[in-house]
C-alpha positions in Angstrom: 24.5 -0.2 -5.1 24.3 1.4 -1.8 21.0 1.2 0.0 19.4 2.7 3.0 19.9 0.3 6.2 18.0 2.2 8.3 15.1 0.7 9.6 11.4 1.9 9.7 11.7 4.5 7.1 8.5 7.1 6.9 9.6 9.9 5.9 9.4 12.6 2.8 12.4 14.8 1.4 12.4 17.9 -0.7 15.1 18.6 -3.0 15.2 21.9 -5.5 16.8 22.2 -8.6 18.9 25.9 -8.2 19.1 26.6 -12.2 15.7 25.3 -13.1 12.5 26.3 -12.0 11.4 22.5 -10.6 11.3 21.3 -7.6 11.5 17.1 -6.3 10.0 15.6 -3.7 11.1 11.5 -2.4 8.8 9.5 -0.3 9.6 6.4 1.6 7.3 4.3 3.7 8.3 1.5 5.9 6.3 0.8 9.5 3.3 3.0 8.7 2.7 1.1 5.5 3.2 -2.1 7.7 0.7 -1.0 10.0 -2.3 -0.2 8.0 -1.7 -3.6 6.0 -1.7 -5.6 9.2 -5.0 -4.5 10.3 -6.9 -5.9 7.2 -4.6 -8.6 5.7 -5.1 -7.8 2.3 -3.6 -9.9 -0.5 -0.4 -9.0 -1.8 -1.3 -7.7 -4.9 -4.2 -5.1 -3.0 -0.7 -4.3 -0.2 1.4 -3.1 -2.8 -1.5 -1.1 -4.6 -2.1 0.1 -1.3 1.1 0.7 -0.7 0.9 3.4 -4.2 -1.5 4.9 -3.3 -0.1 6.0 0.0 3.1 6.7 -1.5 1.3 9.3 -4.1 -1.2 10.6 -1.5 2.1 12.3 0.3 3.9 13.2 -2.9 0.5 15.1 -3.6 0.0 16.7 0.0 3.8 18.3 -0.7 2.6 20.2 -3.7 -0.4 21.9 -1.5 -0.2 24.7 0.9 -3.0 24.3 3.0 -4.5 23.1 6.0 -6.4 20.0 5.5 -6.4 16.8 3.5 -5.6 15.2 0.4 -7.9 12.5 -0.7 -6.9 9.8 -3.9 -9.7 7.8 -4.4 -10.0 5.2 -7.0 -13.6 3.6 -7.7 -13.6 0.2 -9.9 -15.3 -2.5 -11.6 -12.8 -5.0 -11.0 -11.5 -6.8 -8.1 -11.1 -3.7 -5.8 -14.2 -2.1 -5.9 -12.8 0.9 -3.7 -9.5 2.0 -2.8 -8.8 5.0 -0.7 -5.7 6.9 0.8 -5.6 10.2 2.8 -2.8 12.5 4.0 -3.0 15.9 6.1 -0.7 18.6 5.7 1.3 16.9 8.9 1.4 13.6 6.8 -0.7 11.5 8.7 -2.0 8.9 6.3 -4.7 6.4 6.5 -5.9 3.9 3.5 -8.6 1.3 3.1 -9.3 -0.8 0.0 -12.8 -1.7 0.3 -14.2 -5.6 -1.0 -10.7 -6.7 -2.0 -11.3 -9.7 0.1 -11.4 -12.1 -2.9 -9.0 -10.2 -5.0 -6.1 -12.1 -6.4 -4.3 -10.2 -9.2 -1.3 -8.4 -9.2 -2.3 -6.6 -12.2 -2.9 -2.6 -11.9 -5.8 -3.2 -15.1 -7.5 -6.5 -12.9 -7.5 -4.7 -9.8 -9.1 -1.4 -10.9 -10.4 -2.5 -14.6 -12.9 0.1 -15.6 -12.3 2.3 -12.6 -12.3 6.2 -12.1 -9.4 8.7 -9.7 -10.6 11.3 -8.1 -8.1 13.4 -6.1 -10.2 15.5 -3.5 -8.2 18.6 -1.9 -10.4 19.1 1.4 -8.9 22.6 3.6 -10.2 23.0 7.0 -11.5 26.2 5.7 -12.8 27.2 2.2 -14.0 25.4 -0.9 -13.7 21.6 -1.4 -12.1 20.9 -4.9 -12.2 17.8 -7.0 -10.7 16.4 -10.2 -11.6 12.9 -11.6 -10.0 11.4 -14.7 -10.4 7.7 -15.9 -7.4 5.2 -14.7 -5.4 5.0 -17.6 -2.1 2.7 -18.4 -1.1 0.2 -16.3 0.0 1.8 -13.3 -1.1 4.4 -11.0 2.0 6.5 -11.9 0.5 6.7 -15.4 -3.1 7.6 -14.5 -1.5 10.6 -12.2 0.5 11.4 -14.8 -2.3 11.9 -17.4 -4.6 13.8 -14.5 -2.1 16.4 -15.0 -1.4 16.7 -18.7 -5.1 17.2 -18.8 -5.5 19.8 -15.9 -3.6 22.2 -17.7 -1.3 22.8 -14.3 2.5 23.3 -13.9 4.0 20.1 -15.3 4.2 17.1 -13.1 5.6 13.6 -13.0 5.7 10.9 -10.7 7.5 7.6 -10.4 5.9 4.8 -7.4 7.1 1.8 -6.2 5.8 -0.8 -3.7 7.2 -4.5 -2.7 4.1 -5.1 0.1 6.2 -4.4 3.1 7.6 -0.9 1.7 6.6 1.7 -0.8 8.7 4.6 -2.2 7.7 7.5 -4.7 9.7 10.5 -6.6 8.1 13.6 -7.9 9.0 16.4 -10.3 7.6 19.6 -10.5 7.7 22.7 -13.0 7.7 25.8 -10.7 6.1 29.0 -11.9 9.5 31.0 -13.9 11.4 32.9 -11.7 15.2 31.8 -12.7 14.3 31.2 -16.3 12.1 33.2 -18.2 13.1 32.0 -21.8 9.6 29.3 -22.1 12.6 26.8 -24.4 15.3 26.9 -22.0 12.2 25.8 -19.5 10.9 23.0 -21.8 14.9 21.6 -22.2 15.4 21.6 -18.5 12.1 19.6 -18.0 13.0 17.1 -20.9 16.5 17.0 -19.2 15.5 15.7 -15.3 12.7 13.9 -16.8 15.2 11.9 -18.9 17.3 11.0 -16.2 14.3 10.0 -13.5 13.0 7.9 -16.3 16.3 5.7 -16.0 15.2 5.1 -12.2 15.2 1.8 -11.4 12.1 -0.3 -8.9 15.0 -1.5 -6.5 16.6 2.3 -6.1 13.6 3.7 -5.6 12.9 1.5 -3.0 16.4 0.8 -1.3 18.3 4.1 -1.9 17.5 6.9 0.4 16.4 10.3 -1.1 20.4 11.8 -0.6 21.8 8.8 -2.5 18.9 8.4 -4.9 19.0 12.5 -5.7 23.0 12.1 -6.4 22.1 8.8 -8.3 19.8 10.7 -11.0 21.8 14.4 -10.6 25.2 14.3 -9.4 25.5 17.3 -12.4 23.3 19.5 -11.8 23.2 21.8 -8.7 20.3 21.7 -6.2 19.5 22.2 -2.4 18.2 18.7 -0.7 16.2 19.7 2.1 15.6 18.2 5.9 13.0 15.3 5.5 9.9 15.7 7.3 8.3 12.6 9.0 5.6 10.7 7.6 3.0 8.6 10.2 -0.2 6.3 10.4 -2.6 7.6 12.2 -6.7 7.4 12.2 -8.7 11.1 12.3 -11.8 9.1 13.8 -12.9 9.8 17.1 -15.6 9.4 19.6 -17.2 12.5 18.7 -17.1 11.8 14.7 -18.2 8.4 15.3 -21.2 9.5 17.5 -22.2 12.6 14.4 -22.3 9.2 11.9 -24.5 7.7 14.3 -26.7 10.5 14.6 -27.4 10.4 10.7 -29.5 7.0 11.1 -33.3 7.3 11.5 -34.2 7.4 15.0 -36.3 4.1 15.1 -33.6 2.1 13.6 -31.2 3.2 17.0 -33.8 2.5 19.9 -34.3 -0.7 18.1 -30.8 -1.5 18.3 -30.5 -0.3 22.0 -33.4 -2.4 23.2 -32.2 -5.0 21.2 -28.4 -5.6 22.1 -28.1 -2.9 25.1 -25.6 -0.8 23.2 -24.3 0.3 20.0 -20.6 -0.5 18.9 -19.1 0.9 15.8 -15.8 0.0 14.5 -13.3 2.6 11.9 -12.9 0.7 8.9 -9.8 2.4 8.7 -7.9 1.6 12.4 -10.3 -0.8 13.8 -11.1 1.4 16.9 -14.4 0.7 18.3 -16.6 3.2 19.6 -19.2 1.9 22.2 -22.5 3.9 23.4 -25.4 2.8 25.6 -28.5 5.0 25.8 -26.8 7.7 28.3 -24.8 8.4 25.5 -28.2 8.9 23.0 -29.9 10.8 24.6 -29.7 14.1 22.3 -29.9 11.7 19.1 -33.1 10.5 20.7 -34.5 13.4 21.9 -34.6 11.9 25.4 -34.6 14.2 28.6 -34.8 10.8 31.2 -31.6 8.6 29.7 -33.0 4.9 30.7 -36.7 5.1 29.4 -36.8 4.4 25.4 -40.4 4.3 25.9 
């Protein structure tokens, strides 16, 4: 089997069937993936869930035109009580699975037993939208799929994969008819590319890259693979956000830091940036014209 040797792979391809009114989309993600696990040494169980979740936050963004973000959120009774992955329309992605410290399981029904997904579509302008469906199956894959048999949208399928130090992902699409009309020559084309995707394999999905892995599944049927668009870890957090979280604590509880320990440090939970502010930098919070007098 031919695989992809090329190293640090982050990246997302589109490819588009040219009889059929679907469209595919191929994720891989190497270095970013490494560099978000790395900065809270999860176990490898929680990495590879991670590593999903990331995989399906960018397979999501695709299907969206807008400026903004895509949230998947997943909120548990079992060993991860909080899992979280974010990508922009530029596919920068961030993740955080929150008390997983004592998780051990490799199993998708341990990890988030009794949990809820709720996929949040956030544009920098107009309305905040949210849909929330319980996990179901045993795989993340499974819960996304049943999200959208039950939202009533274009049908949509995804396969993900993740190995801890790289995750991969493959959806497919129903586009709104344009070549075909007839709604059973529709239906026979989904069954068709649905049948062969479903003969995909962990290891392709991971090794192949999306041109080998497209001619893999569909060497028969004609489409247009299109450039790949880079995919990249980086934190939204800033100085500025950091000091507007600040700002929402009651006033008392700040000077008593400040007078306390001098400054205030606060660290991203998702990057591990620290943010550092002394009482020149509270003064509006505080209401204080004379930075250097709490009193």
């Amino acid at each position: 089997m031919p695989t992809d040797t090329q190293p640090g792979r982050n990246r997302t391809q589109r490819f588009l069937f040219e009889d059929a009114d679907i469209r595919g989309e191929i994720v891989h993600l190497d270095d970013c993936l490494g560099e978000i696990t790395a900065i809270h040494q999860y176990a490898p169980g929680v990495n590879r869930l991670l590593g999903e979740f990331l995989a399906a936050a960018v397979l999501l963004a695709t299907t969206l035109k807008f400026e903004g973000r895509l949230v998947l959120q997943a909120r548990s009774q079992g060993q991860i009580p909080l899992l979280m992955a974010e990508c922009d329309n530029d596919l920068n992605l961030r993740a955080i699975a929150r008390g997983a410290q004592q998780a051990t399981s490799d199993r998708f029904d341990q990890l988030l037993a009794g949990g809820q997904l709720a996929i949040t579509v956030d544009p920098s302008s107009g309305r905040r939208y949210q849909g929330i469906v319980p996990l179901v199956g045993d795989s993340l894959a499974h819960s996304l799929d049943a999200y959208f048999r039950q939202s009533e949208q274009l049908g949509t399928r995804l396969w993900l994969a993740c190995d801890g130090e790289r995750a991969a992902g493959m959806l497919l699409q129903q586009l709104p008819a344009q070549r075909v009309e007839d709604s059973a020559q529709r239906d026979a084309q989904w069954e068709h590319v649905n049948a062969l995707a479903a003969t995909l394999e962990t290891g392709e999905l991971l090794q192949l890259a999306a041109p080998e892995l497209v001619h893999r599944l569909y060497h028969e049927d004609p489409l247009r693979l299109f450039e790949p668009v880079p995919a990249r870890f980086r934190c939204n957090c800033s100085r500025e956000r950091t000091l507007n979280a600040l700002s929402a604590l009651p006033q008392e509880d700040i000077r008593e830091l400040l007078e306390e320990l001098g400054s205030i440090t606060m660290d991203c939970e998702f990057c591990n940036q620290q943010y550092q502010f002394v009482e020149d930098d509270l003064g509006a919070i505080l209401n204080i014209d004379d930075p250097g007098t709490l009193h």
